[in-house]
C-alpha positions in Angstrom: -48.2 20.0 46.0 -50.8 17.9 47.3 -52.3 15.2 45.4 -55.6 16.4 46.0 -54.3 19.1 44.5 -52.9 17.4 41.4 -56.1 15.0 41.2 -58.0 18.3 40.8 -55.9 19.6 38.2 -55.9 16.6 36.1 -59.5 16.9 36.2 -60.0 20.3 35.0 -61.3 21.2 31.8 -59.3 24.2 31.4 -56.3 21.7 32.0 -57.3 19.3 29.3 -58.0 22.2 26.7 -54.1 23.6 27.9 -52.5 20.7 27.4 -54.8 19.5 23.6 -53.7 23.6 22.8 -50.1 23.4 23.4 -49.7 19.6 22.1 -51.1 20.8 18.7 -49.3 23.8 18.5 -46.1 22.1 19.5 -46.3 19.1 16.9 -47.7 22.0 14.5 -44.1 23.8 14.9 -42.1 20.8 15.1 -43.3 19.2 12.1 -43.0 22.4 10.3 -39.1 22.4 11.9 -38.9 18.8 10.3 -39.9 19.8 6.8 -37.7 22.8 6.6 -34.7 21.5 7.9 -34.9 18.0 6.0 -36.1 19.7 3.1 -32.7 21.8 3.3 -30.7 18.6 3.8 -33.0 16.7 0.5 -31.5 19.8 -1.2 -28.0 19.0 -0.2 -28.6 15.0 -1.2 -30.2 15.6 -4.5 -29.8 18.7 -5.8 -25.9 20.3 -5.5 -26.3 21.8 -8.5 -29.0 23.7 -7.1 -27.1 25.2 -4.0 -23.9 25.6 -5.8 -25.6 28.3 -8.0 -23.2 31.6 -7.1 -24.9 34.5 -6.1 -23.7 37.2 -8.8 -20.2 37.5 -9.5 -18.7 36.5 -6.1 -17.9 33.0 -4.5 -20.7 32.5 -1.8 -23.5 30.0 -3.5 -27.4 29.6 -2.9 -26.8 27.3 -1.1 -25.6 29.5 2.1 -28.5 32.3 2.8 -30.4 28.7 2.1 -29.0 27.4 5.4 -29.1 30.8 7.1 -32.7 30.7 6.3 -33.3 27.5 8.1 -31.5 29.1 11.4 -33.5 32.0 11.4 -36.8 30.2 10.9 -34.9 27.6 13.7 -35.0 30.9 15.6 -38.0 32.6 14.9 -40.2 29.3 15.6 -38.7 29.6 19.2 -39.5 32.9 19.8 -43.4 32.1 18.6 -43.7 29.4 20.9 -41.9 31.5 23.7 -44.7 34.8 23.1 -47.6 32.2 22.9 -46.1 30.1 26.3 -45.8 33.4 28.3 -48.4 34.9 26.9 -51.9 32.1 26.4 -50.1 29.1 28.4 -48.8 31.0 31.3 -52.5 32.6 32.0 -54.3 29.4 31.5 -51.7 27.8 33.8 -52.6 30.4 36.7 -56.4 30.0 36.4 -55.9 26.3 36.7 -53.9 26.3 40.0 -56.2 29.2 41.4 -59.0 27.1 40.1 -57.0 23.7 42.5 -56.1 25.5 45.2 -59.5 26.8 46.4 
């Protein structure tokens, strides 16, 4: 690429308004990551009591669909950030470079 080309990308509106878009979105899910998975660990620190509850009469405690939980939001996050990337991103990503190339 060019750096006309690039120069005319980094001057595009519809470039500054992808990257403010995925910047917030990203520090939106990563701070949310942050809270859930060092609000699991807080648990572990400060609370055992908590997560060695059993569940009913067998052996596994809270403490493990607690940490499954955290995968699966881990997990699910992803996939939200994947659907919106190839989804929103990608399309304002093609505009811009047909919008350069002109």
């Amino acid at each position: 690429m060019s750096e006309a080309v690039v120069e005319r990308i980094k001057r595009n509106p519809k470039y500054q308004e992808l990257k403010a878009k995925r910047n917030r979105f990203g520090w939106t899910l990563t701070i949310l990551m942050l809270v859930v998975y060092y609000g699991y660990i807080g648990l572990i620190a400060f609370d055992k009591e908590f997560l060695a509850r059993p569940l009913g009469a067998g052996v596994t405690t809270l403490g493990v669909p607690i940490g499954m939980a955290v995968i699966v939001f881990t997990i699910v996050i992803t996939g939200i950030y994947v659907f919106r990337a190839n989804s929103e991103y990608d399309a304002m990503t093609r505009d811009i470079l047909k919008d350069a190339t002109k």
